[in-house]
N, C-alpha and C positions, 0 to 999 in steps of 0.2 A: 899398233899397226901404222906402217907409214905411207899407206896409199888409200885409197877410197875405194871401197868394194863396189863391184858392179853387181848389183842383183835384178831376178826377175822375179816378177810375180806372175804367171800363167795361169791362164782358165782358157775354155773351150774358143771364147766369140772374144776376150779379151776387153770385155765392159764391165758387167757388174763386179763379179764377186772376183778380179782379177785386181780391182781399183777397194776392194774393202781389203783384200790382202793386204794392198799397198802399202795403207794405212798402217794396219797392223805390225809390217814387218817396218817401218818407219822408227814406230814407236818400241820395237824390240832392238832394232840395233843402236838405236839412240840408250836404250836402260844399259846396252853392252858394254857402249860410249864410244862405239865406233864409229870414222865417217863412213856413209854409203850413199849411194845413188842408186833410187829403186824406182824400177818402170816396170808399168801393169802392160802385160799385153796378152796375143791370145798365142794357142801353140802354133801354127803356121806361121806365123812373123817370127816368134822364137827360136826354130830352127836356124834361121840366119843371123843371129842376133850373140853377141860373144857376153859370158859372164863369167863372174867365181860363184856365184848361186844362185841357185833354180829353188824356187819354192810354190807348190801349189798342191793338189788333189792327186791322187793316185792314179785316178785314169789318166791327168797329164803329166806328169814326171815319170810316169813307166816311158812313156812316148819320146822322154827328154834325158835320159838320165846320163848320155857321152854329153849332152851341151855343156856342162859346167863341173870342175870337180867336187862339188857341192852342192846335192839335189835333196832338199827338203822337204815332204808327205808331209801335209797337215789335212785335217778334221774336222776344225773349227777356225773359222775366217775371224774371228775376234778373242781367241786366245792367244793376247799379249807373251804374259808370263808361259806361258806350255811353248810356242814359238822360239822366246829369249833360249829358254832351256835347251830347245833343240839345233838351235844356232850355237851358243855356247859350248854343248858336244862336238857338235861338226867342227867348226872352226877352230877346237883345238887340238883334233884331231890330225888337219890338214897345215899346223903351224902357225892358224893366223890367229889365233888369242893364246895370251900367256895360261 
């Protein structure tokens, strides 16, 4: 990939479990070995906020899913590896991983 992806990390209020995502998607797109630039924030700031992925909880990415052609459902705020996998799908779906 020859740009730096923008992603989001979305939760309700945009503090806790928006900033452990962070982490998490950090350390998944770094195993990918992609560069990216990941900002935690809440879904209201989001709507005006441009990205290539959305990643968060179902109740916010149903709410999100035109922001970015890449909208990610997770489960679990600290699975790494289930994350990687699911980014690895998406983005080579959308062309940006070989």
């Amino acid at each position: 990939m020859d740009r730096t992806l923008e992603v989001l990390t979305v939760c309700g209020v945009g503090m806790g479990s928006s900033l452990m995502l962070k982490i998490t998607a950090e350390d998944a797109l770094r195993a990918l070995g992609l560069p990216a630039r990941v900002e935690a924030t809440d879904v209201s700031s989001a709507r005006g906020m441009r990205a290539d992925v959305v990643i968060g909880q179902e109740l916010h990415t149903a709410e999100l899913g035109d922001l970015a052609p890449i909208v990610v459902t997770i489960t679990d705020f600290l699975d790494t590896d289930g994350l990687a996998s699911a980014l690895r799908e998406r983005l080579r779906a959308h062309g940006l991983l070989p």
